[in-house]
N, C-alpha and C positions, 0 to 999 in steps of 0.2 A: 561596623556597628549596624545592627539592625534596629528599625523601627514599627510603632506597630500606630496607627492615624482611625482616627472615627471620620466618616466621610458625611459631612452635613452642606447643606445649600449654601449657606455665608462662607465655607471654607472648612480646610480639613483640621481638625483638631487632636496635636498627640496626644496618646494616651499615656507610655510608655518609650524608653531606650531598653530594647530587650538585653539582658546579659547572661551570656554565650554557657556560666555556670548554673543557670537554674531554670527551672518548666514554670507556664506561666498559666493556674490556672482563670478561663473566662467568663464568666456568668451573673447574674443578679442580686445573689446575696454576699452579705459584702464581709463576709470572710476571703471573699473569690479576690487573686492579686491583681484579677483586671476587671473590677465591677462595672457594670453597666447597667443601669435602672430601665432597663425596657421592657413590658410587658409579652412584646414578642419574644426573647427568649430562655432557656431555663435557667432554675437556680444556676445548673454548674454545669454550663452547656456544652464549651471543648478547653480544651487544652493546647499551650504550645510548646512545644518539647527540644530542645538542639541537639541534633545529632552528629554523629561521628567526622565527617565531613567540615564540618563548621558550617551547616544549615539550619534547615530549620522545616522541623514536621507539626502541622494540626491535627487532633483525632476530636471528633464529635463524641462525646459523652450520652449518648442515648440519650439526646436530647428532645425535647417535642418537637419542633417545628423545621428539623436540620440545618446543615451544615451546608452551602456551597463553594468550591473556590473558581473562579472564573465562569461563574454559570454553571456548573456541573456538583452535583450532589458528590459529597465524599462523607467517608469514614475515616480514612486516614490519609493526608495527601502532605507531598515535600513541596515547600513556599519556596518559590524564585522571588528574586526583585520584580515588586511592581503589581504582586498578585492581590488581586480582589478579593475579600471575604466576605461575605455575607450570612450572617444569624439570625436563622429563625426566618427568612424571608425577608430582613425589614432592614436589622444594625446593620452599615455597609464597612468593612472596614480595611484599609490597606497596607499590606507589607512593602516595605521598601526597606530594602539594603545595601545602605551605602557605602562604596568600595572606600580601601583605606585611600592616603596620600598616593603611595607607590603606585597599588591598581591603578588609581585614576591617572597616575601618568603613561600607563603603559599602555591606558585602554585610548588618550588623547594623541600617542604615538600611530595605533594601527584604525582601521576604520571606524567608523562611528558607529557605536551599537542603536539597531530601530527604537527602543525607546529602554529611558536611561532614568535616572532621579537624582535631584542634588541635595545637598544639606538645606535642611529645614532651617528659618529662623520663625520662633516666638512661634511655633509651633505648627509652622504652615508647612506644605509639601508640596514642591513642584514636579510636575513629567515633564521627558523632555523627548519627542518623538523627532527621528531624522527626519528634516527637510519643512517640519510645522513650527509655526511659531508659537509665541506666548499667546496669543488674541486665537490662530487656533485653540490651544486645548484648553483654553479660558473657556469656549462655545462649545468646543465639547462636556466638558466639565460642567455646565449648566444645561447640555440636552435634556438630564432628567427631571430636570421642574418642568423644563420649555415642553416635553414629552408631554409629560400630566396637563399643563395647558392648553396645549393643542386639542387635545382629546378632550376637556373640561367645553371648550368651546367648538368645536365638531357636538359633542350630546346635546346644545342646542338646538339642533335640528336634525338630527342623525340619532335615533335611539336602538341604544345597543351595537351590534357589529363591531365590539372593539378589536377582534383579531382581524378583520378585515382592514379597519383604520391603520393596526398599526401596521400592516403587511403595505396597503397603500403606503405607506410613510417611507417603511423601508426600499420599494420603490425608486418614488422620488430622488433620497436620498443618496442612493444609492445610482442614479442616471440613466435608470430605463426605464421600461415601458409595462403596459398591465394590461390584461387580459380580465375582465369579470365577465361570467359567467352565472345567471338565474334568474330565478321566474320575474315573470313583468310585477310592477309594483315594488319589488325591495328597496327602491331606493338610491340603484344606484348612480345615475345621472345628478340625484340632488347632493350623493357623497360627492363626487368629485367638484359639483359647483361650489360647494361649502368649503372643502379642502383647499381649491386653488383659491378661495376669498381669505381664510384662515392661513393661509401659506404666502400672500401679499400676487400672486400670479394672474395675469391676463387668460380669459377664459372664454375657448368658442365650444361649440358643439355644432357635429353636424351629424344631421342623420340619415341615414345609408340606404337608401333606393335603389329601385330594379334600374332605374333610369339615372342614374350619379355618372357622371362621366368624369375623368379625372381631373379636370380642368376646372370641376366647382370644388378640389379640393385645395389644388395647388394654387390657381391663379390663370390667367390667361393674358394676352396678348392683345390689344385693340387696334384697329389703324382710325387713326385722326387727324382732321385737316384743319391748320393753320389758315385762318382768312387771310392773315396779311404776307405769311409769304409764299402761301398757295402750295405749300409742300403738305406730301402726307408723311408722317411719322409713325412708329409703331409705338404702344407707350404699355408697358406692364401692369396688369392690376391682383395685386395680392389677393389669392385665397385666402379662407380661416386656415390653413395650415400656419401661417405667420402670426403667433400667436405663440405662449409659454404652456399650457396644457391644453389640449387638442382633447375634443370624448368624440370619439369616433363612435356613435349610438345605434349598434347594431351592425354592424360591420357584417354579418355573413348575410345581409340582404339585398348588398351590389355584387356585379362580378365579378370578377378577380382580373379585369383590367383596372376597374375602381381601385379594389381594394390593393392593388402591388403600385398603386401612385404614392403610397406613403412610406415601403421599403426607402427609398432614399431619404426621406426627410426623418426617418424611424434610426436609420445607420449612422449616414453620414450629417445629421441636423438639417442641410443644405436643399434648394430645390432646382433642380436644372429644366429650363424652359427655353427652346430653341435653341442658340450657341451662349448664352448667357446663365449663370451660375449665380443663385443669391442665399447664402447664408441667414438660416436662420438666429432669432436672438435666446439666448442663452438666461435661464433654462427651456429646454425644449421638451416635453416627456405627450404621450400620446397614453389615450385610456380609454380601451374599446371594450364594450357591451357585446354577450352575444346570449339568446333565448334558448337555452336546450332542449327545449321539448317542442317548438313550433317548426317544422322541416318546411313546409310548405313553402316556394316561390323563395326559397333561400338556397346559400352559395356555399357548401362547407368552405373555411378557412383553408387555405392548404397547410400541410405540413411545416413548409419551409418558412412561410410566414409566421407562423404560428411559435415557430422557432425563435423570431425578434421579440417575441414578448419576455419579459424576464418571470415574471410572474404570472398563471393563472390562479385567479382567485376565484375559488365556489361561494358566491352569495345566498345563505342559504334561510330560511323561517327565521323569523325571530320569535322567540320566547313568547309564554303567553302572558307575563305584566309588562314586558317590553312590548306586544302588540297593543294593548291597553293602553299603555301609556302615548304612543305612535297615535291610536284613533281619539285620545282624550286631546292631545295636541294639536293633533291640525284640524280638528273640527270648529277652532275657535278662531277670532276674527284677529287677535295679536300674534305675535310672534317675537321671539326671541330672536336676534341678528348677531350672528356670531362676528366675531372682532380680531383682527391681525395679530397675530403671535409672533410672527418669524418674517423679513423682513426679502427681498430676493436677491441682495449682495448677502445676504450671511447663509441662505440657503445654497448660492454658489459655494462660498465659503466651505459649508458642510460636505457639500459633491469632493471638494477636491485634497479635504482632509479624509476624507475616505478612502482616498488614495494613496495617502502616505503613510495611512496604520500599520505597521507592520504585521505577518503573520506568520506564526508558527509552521515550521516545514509539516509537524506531525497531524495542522487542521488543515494541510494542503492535500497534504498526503489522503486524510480522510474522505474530503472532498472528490480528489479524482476517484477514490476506491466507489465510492455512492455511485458515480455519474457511467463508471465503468462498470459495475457489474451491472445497472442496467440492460446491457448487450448482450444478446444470448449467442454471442458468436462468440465473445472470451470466454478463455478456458476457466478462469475463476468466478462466474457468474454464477449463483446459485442453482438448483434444478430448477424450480419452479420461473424462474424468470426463463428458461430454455425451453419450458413447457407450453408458457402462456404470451408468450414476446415473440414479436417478429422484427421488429426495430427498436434498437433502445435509444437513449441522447448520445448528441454530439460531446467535442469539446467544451462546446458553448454555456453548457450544463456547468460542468465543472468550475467556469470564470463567474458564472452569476450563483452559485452556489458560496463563494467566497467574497464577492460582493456583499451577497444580501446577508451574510454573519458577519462583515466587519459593519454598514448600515444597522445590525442590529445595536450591535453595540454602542455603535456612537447615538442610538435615541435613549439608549440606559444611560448615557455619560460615560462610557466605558472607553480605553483605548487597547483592551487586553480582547482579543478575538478566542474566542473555545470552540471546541469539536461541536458541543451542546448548538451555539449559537449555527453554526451549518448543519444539524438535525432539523432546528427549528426552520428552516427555508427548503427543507429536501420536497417536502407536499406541492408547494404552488411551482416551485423552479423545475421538478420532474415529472408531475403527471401530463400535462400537455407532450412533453417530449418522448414518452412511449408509446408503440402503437404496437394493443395487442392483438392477436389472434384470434383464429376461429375457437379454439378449445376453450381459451377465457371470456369472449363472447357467450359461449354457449352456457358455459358456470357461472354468468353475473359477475366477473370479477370483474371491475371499476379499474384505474389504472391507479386510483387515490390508493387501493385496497393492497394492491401491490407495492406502493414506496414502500405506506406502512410497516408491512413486513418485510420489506426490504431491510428498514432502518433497524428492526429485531434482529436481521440475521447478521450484517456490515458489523462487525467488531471495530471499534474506536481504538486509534492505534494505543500501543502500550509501548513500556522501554523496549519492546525488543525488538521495536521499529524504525528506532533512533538511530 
């Protein structure tokens, strides 16, 4: 029996038990058999149809504001259990099909399927993802108010940059590291002090000099004497690396003896100083600045490093009522103090239910295809990336390309990962990791310019990839 749920913030509410004999038209005027009074979308906006199989097909009705299922725009698409819909941008609404008696004893016989649905009572609907519990997808389930929130209190002091916010978030979230990128003044130093205040996290900054030695990042070593037993001691004193977000403020303007002291605390959390090993506290994420246009008495990043960042983010102009609003703001003696949203046991919490979202082999499959034809050394690499590349990404690409779309998702409330959701991470997760040539040098082509078209040419798998 299939079901069809409006997805609202108190809880999901059904609409309908779909019956397997008849199409179900969906839209606002209420001749429609599944009306919905929302402005967002049309009189008679899609349809749900069963087909031969004993499933079940949507087609969008040349609607205004379309059609999505799982993030991905459709005209016609075949519903699994558990798929998200979305109308018109706004109505959220969920299919879930629940297996008969038999299935479900044959399905509690062989392994557990990644995420499953049980019978609804009084109209609610549970998921049930392997290895998460109720309190997980409870937090997931509310990421998308907790989302708008965070962001509602971040615009306190942060105006505009929302694709930057929420790419920061996925981040986090998500348990790595971030790379910003642009001109002095944007702001970004004040994002991430706001974020780790707004996010409940302890926060250092340190800022990166010709003279930084690595020991004013990690900590160092003392020797001191005891008057009364006349011994010396050695006694450790923590660096700001010991700390939950790290803004490492301009990173390309120490060495790169400086700068490779934080590979190990960036990998493995941990800091090793002499023969003694100290773990850091949990969450750990690092968030470094760097000025693109000022070369001078500066250290390019190397490659390799540059590789531990999950994300490069370009912080770029803001708009010009968002600059206005930015100079009307801080020109005045009050301020607005933005307020804790999100707690740091339940931001753990979020890290390691991001771990257990299950994902489709065909947005893996995607995934590796992106990170692979980067390389102009494989055979199926498009020309131009063989024209204008001289090194594409590693592996590394591919693991946080699938990271940062399951963290997309869990900030929408979603536990369904899409191809779409690994599009939308392909920009910051690959343009650091390409290094092009002389020929794309000489053409102005960007490495940004290149995913771009990258992601035009990469075909999203289809059935006949299954």
């Amino acid at each position: 029996m299939a079901k069809l749920f409006l997805q609202q913030p108190e809880g999901d509410q059904l609409l309908t038990e779909l019956a397997p004999t008849q199409s179900y038209l969906i839209g606002r005027a209420e001749d429609c058999s599944i009306c919905i009074p929302a402005d967002a979308i049309s009189s008679r906006h899609a349809q749900l149809t069963p087909v031969d199989d004993g499933g079940w097909m949507i087609e969008d009705l040349d609607s205004s504001n379309g059609t999505t299922v799982n993030g991905e725009p459709v005209g016609q698409a075949i519903l699994n259990n558990g798929c998200q819909i979305i109308l018109g941008g706004q109505v959220v609404l969920l299919f879930i099909e629940e297996p008969t008696a038999a299935a479900t004893d044959q399905v509690e016989a062989e392994a557990p399927a990644p995420a499953d649905a049980q019978p609804a009572q009084k109209g609610k609907r549970e998921l049930k993802v392997h290895g998460a519990s109720e309190e997980d997808l409870k937090l997931v389930k509310a990421m998308s108010l907790r989302s708008d929130m965070i962001r509602a209190e971040i615009a306190k002091v942060i105006i505009g940059q929302v694709d930057i916010i929420d790419q920061v978030m996925m981040v986090i979230i998500a348990g790595g590291h971030g790379l910003l990128v642009g001109m002095p003044g944007m702001a970004k130093t004040t994002l991430c002090a706001t974020i780790a205040k707004v996010l409940d996290m302890d926060f250092k900054r340190v800022q990166f000099t010709p003279d930084l030695m690595p020991t004013d990042i990690t900590g160092t070593e003392v020797l001191e004497h005891d008057p009364e037993t006349d011994k010396k001691t050695f006694r450790f004193i923590k660096g700001p690396v010991f700390t939950n977000m790290l803004l490492a403020d301009e990173i390309n303007r120490t060495p790169p003896k400086t700068q490779a002291s934080l590979l190990e605390a960036m990998q493995e959390k941990s800091v090793t100083v002499g023969n003694q090993t100290y773990k850091l506290d949990a969450p750990f994420f690092v968030l470094a600045t760097q000025n693109p246009i000022e070369q001078e008495g500066t250290y390019p990043l190397p490659e390799a490093q540059q590789d531990r960042f999950m994300f490069n983010l370009w912080v770029d102009y803001p708009k010009e009522d968002e600059e206005e609003t930015v100079v009307k703001a801080t020109t005045v003696a009050k301020r607005e103090e933005p307020q804790k949203v999100i707690s740091k046991n339940e931001l753990l919490q979020l890290q390691e239910v991001v771990r257990k979202i299950p994902v489709s082999d065909h947005v893996i499959k995607y995934a590796v295809r992106l990170a692979r034809a980067t390389r102009p050394q494989d055979d199926k690499s498009p020309d131009f990336i063989k024209k204008y590349v001289s090194n594409g990404a590693g592996p590394r690409a591919g693991q946080f390309l699938v990271l940062a779309a399951k963290a997309r998702a869990v900030l929408e409330g979603r536990i369904h990962v899409s191809c779409n959701d690994v599009a939308k991470a392909a920009v910051p997760v690959l343009r650091h990791r390409i290094i092009t040539n002389f020929a794309a040098d000489s053409e102005g082509l960007s490495t940004t310019v290149l995913v771009e078209r990258l992601l035009k040419t990469i075909e999203q798998p289809d059935d006949k990839d299954y």
